[in-house]
PAZAPA-4460 file (N, C-alpha, C; in steps of 0.05 Angstrom, whole numbers, plus 32768, in hexadecimal, padded with zeros to 4 digits):
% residues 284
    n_x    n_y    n_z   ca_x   ca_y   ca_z    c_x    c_y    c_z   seq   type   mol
   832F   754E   7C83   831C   7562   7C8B   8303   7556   7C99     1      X     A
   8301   753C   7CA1   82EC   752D   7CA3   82F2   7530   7CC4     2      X     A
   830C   7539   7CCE   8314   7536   7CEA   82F7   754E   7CFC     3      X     A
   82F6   753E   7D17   82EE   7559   7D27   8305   7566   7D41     4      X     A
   8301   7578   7D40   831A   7584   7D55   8311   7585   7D6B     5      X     A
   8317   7587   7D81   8303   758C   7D9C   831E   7598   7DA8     6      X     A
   8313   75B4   7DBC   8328   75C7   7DBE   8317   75CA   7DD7     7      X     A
   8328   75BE   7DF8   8326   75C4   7E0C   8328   75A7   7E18     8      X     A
   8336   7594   7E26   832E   757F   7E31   832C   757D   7E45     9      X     A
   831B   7595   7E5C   8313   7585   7E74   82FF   7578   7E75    10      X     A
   82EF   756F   7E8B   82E5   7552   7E8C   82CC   7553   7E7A    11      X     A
   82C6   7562   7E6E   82B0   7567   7E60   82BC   7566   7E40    12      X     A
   82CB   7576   7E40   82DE   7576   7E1B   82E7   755A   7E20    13      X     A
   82F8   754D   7E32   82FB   7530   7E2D   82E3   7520   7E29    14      X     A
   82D1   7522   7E2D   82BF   750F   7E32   82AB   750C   7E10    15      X     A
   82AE   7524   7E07   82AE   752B   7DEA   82BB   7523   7DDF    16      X     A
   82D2   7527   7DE5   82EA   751F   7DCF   82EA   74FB   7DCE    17      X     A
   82E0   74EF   7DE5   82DF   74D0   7DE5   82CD   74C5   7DDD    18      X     A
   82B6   74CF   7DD6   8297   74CF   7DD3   82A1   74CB   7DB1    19      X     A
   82AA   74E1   7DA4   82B5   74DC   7D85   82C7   74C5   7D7A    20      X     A
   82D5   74C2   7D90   82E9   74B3   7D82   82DF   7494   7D84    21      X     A
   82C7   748F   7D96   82B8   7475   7DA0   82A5   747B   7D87    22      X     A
   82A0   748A   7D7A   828A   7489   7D67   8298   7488   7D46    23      X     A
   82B7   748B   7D48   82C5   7482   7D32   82CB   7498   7D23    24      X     A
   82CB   74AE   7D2C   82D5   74C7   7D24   82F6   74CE   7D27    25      X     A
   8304   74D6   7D14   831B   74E8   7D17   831C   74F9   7D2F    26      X     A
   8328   7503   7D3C   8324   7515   7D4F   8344   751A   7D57    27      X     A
   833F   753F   7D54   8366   754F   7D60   835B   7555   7D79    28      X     A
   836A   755E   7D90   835E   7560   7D9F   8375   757D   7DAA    29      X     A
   836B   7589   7DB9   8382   759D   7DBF   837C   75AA   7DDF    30      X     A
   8385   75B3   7DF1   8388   75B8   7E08   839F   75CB   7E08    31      X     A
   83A1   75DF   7E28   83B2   75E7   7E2C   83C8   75DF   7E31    32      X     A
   83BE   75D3   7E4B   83CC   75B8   7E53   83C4   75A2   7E4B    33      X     A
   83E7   7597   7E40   83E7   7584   7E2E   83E2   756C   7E38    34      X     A
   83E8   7564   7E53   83E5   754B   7E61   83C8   7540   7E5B    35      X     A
   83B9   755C   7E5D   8399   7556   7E59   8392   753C   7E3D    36      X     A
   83A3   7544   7E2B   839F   7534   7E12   83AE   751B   7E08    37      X     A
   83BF   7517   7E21   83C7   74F7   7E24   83B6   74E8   7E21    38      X     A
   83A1   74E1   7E33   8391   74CA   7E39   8384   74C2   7E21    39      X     A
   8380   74DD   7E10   8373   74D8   7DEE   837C   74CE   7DD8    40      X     A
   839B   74D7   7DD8   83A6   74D0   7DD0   83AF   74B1   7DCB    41      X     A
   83AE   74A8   7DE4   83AE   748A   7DE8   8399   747E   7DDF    42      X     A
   837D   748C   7DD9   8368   7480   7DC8   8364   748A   7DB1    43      X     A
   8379   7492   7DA2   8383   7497   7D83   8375   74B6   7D78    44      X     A
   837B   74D1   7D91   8375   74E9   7D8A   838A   74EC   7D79    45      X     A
   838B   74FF   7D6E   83A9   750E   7D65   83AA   7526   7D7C    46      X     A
   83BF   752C   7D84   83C6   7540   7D8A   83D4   755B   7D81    47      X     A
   83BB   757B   7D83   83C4   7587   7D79   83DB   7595   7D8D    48      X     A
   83F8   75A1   7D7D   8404   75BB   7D8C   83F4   75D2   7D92    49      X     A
   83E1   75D8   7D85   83D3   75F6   7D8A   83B9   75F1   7D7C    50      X     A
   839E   7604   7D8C   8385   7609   7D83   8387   7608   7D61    51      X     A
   839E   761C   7D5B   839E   761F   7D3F   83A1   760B   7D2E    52      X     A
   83AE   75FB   7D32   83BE   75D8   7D30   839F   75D9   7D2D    53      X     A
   8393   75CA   7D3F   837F   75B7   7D47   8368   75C3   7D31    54      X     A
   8361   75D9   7D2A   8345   75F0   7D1E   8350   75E0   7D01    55      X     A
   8368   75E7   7CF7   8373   75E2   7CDF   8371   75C3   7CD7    56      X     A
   8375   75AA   7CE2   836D   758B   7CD5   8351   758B   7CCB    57      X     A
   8341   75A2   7CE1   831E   759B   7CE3   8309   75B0   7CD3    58      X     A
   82F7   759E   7CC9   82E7   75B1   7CC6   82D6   75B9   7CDB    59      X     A
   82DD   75A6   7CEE   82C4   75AD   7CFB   82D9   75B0   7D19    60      X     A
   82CC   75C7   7D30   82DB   75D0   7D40   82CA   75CD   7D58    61      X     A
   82CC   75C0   7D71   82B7   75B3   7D84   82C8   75C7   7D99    62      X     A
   82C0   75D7   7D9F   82CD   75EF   7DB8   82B9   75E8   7DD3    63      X     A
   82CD   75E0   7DE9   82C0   75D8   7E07   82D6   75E1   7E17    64      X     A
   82CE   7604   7E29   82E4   7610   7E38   82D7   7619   7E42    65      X     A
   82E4   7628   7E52   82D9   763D   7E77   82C3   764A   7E72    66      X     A
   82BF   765E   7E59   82B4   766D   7E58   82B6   7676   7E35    67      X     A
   829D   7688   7E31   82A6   7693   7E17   82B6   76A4   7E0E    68      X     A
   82C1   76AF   7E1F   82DB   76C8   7E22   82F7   76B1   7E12    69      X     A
   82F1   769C   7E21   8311   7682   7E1A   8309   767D   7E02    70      X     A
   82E5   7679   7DFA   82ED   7665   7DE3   82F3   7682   7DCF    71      X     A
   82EA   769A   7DCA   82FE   76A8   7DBE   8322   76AD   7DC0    72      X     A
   8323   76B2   7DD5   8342   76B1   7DD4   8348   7694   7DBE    73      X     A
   8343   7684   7DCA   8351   7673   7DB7   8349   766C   7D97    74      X     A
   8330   7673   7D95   8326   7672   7D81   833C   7686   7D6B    75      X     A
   833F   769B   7D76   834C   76B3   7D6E   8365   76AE   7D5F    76      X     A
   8371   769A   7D67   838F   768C   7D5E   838B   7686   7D48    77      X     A
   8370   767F   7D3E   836B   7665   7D29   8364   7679   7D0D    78      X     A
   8369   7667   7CEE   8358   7673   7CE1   8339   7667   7CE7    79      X     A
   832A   766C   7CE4   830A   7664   7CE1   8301   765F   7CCC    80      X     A
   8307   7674   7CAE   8302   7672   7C93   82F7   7649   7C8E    81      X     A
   82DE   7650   7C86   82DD   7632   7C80   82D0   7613   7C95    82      X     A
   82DA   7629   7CA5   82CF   7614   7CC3   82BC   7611   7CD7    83      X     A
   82AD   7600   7CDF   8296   760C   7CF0   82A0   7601   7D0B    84      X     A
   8294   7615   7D1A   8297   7616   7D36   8281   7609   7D4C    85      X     A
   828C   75F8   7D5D   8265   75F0   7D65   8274   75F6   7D83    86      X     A
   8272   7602   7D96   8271   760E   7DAF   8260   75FF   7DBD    87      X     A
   826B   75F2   7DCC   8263   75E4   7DE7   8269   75EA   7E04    88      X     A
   826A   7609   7E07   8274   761E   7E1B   825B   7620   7E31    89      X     A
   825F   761C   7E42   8242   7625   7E4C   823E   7646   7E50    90      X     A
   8221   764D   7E4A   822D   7670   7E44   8210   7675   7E40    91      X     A
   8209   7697   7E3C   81ED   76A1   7E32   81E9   76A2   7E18    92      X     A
   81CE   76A2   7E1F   81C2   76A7   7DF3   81CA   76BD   7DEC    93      X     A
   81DA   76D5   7DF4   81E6   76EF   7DF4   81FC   76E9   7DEC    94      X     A
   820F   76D4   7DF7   822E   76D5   7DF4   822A   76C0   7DDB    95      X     A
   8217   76AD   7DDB   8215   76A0   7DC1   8210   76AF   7DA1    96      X     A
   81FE   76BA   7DAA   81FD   76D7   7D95   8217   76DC   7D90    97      X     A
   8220   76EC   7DA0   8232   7701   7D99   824D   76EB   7D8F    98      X     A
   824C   76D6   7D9B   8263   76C4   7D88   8265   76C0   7D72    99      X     A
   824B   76B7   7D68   823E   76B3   7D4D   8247   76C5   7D3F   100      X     A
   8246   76DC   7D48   824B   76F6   7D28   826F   76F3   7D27   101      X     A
   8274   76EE   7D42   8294   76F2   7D45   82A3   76DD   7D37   102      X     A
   8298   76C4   7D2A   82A7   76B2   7D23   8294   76B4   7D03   103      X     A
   8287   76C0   7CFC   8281   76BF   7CE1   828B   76E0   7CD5   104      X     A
   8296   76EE   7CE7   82AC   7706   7CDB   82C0   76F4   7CD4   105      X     A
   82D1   76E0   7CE3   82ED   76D0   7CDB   82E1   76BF   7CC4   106      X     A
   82C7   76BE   7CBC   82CC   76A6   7CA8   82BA   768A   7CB0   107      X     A
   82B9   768D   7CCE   82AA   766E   7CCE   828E   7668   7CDB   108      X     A
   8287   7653   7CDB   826F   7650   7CDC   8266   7647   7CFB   109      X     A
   824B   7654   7CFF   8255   764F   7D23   823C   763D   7D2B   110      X     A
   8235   7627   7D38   821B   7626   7D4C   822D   761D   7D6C   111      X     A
   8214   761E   7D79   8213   7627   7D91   8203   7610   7D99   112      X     A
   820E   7605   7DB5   8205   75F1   7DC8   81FE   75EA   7DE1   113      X     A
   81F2   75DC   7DEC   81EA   75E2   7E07   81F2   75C5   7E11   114      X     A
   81F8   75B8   7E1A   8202   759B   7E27   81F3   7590   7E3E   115      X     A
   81E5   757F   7E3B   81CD   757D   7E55   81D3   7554   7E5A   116      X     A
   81EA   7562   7E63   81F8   7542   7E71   8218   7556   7E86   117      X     A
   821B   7541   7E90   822C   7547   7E9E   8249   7529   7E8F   118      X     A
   825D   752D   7E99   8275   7526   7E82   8276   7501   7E7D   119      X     A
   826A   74F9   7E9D   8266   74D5   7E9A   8251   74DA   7E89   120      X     A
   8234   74EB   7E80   8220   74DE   7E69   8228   74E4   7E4A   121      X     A
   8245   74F1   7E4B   823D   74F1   7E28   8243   74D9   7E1C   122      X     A
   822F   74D9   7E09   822F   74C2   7DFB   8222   74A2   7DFD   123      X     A
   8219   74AD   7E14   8208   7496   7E22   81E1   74A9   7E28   124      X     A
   81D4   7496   7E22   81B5   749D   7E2C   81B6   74AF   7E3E   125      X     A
   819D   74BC   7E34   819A   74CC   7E4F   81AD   74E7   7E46   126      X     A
   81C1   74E8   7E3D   81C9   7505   7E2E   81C9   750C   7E1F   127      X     A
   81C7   7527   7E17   81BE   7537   7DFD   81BE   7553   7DFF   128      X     A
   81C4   7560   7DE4   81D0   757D   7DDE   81C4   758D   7DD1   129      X     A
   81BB   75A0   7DD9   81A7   75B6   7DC6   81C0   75C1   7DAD   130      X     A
   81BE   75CB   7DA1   81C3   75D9   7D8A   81BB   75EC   7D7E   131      X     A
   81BC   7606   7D76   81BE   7618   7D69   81CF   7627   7D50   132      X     A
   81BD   762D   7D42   81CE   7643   7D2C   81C4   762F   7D0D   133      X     A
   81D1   763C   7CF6   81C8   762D   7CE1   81BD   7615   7CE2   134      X     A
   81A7   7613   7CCF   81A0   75F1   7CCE   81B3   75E5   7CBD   135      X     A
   81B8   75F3   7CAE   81CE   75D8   7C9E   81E0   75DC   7CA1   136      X     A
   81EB   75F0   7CB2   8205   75E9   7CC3   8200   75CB   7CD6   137      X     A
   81ED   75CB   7CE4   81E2   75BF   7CF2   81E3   759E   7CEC   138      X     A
   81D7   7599   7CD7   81D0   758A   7CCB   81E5   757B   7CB7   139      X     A
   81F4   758A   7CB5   8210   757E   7CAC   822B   7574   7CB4   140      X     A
   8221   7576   7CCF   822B   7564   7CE9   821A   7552   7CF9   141      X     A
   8206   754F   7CF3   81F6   753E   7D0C   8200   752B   7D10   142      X     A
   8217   7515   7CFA   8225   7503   7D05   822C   7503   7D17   143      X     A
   8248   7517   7D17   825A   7520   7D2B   824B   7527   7D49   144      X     A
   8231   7538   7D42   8221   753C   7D5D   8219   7523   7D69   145      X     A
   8212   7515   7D5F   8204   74F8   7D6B   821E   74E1   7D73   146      X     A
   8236   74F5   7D76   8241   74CD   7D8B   8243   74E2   7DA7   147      X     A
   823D   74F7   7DA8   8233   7508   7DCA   821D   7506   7DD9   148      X     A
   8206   74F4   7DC9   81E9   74F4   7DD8   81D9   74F6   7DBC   149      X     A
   81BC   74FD   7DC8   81A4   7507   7DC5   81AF   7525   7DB5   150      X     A
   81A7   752F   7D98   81A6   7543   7D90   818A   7551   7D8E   151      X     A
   8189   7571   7D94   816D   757E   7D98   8174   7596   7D89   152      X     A
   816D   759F   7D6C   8170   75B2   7D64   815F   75CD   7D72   153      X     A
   8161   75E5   7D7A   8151   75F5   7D89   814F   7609   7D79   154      X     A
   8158   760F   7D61   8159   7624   7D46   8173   762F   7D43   155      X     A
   816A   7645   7D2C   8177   7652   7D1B   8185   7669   7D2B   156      X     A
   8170   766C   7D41   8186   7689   7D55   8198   7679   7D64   157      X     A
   81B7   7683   7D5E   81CA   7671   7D6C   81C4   7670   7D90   158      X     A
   81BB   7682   7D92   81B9   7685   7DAF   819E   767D   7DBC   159      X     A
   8194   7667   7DAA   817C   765A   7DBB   817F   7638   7DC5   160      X     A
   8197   7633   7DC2   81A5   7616   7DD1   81AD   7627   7DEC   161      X     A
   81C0   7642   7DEC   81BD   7646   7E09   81AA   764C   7E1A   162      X     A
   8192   7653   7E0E   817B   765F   7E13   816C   7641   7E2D   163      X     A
   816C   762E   7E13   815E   7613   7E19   8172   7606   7E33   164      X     A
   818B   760E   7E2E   819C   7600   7E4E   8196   7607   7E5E   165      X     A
   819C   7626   7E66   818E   762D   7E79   8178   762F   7E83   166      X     A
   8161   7631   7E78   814C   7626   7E7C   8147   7608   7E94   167      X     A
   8150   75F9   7E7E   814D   75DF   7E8C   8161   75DF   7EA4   168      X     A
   817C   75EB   7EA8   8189   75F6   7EC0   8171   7602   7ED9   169      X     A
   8169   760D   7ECD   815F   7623   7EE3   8146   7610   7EEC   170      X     A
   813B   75FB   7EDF   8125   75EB   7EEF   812F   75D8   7EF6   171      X     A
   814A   75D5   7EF6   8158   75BD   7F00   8162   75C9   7F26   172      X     A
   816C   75DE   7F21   8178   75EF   7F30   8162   75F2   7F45   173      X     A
   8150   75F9   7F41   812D   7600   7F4D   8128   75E5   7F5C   174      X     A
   8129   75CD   7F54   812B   75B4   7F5D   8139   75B6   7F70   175      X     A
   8155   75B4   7F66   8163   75AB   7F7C   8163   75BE   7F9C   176      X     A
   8162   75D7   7F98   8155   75EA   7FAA   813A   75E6   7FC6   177      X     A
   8129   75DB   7FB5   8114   75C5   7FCA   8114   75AF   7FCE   178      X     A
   812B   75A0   7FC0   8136   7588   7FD3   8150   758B   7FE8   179      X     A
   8158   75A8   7FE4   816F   75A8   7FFB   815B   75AE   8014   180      X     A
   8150   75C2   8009   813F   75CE   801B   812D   75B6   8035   181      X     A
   811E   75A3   8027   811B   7591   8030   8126   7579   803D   182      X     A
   813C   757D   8030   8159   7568   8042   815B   757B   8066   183      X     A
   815D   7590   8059   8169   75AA   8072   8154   75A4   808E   184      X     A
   813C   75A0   8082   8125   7598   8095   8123   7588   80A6   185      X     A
   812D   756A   809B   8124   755B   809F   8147   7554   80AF   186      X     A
   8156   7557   80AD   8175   7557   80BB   8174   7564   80CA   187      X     A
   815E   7575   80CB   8162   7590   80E7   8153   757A   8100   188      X     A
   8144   756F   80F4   813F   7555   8117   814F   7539   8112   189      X     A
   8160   7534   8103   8175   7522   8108   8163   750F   80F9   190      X     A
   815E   7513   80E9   814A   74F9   80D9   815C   74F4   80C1   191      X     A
   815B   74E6   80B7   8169   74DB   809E   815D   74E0   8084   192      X     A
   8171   74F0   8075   816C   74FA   8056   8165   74DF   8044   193      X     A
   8173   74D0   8048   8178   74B5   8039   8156   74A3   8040   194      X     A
   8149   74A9   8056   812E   749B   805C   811D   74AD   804C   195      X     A
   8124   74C4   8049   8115   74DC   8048   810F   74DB   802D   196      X     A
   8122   74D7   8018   812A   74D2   7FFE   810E   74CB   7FEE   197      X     A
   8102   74B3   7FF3   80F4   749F   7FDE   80D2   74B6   7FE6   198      X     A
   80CE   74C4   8001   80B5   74D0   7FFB   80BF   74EE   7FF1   199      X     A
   80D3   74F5   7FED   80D5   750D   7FDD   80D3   7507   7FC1   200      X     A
   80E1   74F8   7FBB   80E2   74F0   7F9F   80C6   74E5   7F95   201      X     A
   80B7   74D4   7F9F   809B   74D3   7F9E   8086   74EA   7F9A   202      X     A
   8091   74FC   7FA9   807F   751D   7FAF   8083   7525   7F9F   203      X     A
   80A3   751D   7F96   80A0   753B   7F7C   809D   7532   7F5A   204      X     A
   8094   7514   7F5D   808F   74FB   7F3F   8070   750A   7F42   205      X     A
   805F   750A   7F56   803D   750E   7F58   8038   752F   7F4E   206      X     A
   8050   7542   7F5B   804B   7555   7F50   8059   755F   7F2F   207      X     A
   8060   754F   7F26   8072   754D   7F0C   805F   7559   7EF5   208      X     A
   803B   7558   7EF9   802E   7564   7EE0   802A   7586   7EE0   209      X     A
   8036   758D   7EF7   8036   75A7   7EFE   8048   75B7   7EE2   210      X     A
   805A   75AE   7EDC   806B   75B9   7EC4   8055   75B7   7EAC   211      X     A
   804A   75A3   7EA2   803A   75AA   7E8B   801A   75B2   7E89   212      X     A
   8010   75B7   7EA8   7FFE   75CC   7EA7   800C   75EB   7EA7   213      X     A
   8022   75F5   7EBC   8028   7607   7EB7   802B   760E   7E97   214      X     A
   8041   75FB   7E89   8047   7604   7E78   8031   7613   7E65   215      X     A
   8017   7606   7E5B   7FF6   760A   7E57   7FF5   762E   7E59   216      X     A
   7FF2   7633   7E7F   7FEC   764C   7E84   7FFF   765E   7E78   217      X     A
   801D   765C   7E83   802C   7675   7E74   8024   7677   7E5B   218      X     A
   8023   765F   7E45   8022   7669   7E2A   8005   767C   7E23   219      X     A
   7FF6   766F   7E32   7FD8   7686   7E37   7FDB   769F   7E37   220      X     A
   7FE7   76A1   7E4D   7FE5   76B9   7E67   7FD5   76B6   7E7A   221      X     A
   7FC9   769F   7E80   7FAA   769E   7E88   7FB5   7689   7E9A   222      X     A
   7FA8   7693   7EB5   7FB0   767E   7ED4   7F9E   7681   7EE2   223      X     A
   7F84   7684   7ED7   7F6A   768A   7EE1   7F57   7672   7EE1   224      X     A
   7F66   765D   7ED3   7F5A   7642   7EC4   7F62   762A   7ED7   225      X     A
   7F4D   761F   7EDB   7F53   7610   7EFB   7F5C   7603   7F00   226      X     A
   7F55   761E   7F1D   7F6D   7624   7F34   7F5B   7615   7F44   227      X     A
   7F6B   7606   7F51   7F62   75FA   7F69   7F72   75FF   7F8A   228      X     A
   7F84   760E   7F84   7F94   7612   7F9B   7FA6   7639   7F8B   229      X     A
   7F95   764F   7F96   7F9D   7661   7F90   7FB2   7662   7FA2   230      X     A
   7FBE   7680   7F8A   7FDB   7691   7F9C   7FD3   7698   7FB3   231      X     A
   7FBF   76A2   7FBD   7FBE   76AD   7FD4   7FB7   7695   7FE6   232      X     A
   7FB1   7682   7FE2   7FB1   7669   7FFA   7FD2   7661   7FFC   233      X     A
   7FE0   7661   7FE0   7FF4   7655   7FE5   800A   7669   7FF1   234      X     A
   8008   768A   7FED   801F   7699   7FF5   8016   768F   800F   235      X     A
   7FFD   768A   8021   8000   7692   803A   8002   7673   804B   236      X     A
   7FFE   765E   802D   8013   7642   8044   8032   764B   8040   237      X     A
   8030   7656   8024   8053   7653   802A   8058   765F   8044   238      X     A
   8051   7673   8046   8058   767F   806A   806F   766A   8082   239      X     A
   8057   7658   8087   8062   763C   8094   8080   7631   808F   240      X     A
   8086   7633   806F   80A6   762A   806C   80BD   763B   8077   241      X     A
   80BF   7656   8071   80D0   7662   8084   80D3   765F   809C   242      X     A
   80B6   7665   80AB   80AC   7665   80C6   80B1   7650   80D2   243      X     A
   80B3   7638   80C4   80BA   7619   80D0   80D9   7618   80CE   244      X     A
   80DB   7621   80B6   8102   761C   80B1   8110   7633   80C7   245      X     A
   80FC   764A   80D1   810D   7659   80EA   810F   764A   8100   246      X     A
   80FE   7643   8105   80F9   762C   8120   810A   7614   8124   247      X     A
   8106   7603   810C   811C   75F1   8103   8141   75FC   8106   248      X     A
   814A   7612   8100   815C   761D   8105   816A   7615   80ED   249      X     A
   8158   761B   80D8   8162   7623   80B8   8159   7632   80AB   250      X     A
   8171   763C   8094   816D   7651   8082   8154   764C   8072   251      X     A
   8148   765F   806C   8132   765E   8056   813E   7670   803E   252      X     A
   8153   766F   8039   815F   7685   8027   8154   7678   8008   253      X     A
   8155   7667   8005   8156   7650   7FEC   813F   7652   7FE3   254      X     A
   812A   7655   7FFB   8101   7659   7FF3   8100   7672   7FF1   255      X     A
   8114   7689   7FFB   8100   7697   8006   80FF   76A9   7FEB   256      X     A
   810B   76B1   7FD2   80FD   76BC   7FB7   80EB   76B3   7FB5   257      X     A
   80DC   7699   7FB3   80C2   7694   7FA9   80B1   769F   7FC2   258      X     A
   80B1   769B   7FDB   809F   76AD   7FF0   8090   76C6   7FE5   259      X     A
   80A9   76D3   7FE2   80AA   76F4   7FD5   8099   76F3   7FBF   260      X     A
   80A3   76E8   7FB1   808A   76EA   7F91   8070   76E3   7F9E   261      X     A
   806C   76CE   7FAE   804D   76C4   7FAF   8046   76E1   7FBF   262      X     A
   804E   76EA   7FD4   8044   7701   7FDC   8039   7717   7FCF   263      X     A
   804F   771B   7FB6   804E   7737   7FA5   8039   7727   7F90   264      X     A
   8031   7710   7F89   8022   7705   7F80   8008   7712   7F82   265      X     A
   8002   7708   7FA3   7FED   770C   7FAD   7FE7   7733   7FA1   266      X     A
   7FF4   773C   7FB6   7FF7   7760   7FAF   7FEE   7762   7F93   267      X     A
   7FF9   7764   7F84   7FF6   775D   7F69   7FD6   775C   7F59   268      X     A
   7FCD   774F   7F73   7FAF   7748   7F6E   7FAF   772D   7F53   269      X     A
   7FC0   7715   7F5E   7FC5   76FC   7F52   7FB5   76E8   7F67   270      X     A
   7F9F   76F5   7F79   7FA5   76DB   7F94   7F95   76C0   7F87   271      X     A
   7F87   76C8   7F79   7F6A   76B7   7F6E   7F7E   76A3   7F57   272      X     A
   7F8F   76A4   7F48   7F9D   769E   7F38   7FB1   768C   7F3D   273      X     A
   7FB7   7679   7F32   7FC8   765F   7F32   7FDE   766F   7F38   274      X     A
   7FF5   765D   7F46   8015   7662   7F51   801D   7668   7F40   275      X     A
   8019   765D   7F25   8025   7667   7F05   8028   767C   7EFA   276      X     A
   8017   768C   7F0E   8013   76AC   7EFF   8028   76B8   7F0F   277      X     A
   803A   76B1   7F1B   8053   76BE   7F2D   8065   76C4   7F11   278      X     A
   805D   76B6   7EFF   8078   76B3   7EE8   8071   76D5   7ED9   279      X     A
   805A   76DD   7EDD   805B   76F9   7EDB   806C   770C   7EDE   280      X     A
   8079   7708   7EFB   8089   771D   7F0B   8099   771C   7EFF   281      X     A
   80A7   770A   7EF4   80C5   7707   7EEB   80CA   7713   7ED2   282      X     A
   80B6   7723   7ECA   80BB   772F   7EA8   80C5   7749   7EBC   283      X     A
   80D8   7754   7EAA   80E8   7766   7EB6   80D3   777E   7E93   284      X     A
***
């Protein structure tokens, strides 16, 4: 019972499943396709015939698949009674919820995970996994959690490891958005991204304390606390980035939601008030 199961091996469930077995853990491993669970095998997985197979050696059940719709289906095969479930699906704090109740009707114990590496960092620096749901569910695996990275408990609501991924998704995502944007620019006169590289990345290390003053104002509410470059100076440089990227003979599609907010900002009667106070609009 000391085994862990890991149920899904594409490049991400493999990369788990190798991450354990390098840290000296038992590990079943199970897939649809079975070919998937060769290569593990050769580094001393067991291989299960079925989800059910694989749930049953373990107490503990490491689920990494398409979606949360799959990891029920297959979950569904299995008893649960007895077993905890740790979900490594990428998915909402909604579908994490609603899993949670769905696998402690069968009997088992559920947390919920968020994976903030891509499949070469597990287990190496630099990666690490939020977690949700019981603490001493939690806590009575941290072995097993630690040969995947960096562990980050985020609490007791299962659905605040997805909360915390996305999150950090969506400012990752935001990034990468004003560096395409800026690639798009600077390739529109045949100049080189690769020269271009070392003063973007420079620009955007100087502006890097921008995240923990914002952070300051939202928890306030207060973006009244100085401002040295209000919304209304800034909706009306942003202006210039579309207006330049039309000329240039590129899309501004990527900028142009934030335009819109600084505008309705302004309207709003935000003009006097830090860029920060845009995070207003977005409360629905």
């Amino acid at each position: 019972m000391n085994t862990v199961a890991v149920l899904g091996l594409g490049d991400m469930g493999s990369a788990l499943a190798r991450a354990l077995l390098s840290a000296g853990h038992a590990v079943t491993v199970w897939n649809r396709s079975a070919a998937k669970a060769e290569p593990l095998a050769d580094l001393g997985a067991t291989v299960a015939g079925s989800a059910a197979e694989a749930i049953a050696t373990s107490e503990l059940a490491v689920a990494c698949l398409l979606d949360y719709a799959s990891v029920r289906e297959v979950l569904g095969t299995a008893s649960l009674s007895g077993r905890t479930v740790v979900n490594l699906t990428n998915g909402t704090p909604r579908q994490a919820r609603e899993l949670a109740e769905w696998v402690a009707a069968r009997g088992g114990k559920f947390l919920d995970g968020g994976i903030m590496a891509v499949p070469p960092m597990i287990g190496k620096p630099g990666a690490f996994v939020f977690y949700s749901g019981p603490r001493d569910v939690f806590d009575a695996h941290r072995d097993a959690f630690a040969a995947f990275g960096g562990i980050n408990y985020a609490g007791e609501d299962p659905g605040l490891a997805a909360l915390h991924d996305l999150a950090l998704l969506s400012g990752m995502y935001g990034l990468f958005v004003g560096v395409l944007q800026a690639y798009a620019l600077i390739r529109s006169e045949g100049l080189s991204a690769v020269e271009f590289a070392p003063l973007l990345s420079g620009w955007i290390a100087a502006m890097a304390g921008f995240t923990e003053q914002t952070a300051v104002e939202v928890d306030r509410g207060d973006y009244s606390q100085g401002v040295v470059s209000n919304l209304a100076m800034q909706a009306a440089a942003f202006d210039n980035l579309p207006a330049a990227a039309a000329d240039q003979g590129v899309s501004a599609e990527l900028i142009a939601p934030l335009h819109r907010l600084l505008v309705r900002g302004v309207a709003d009667g935000r003009g006097a008030q830090n860029l920060s106070s845009v995070i207003e609009l977005l409360k629905k």
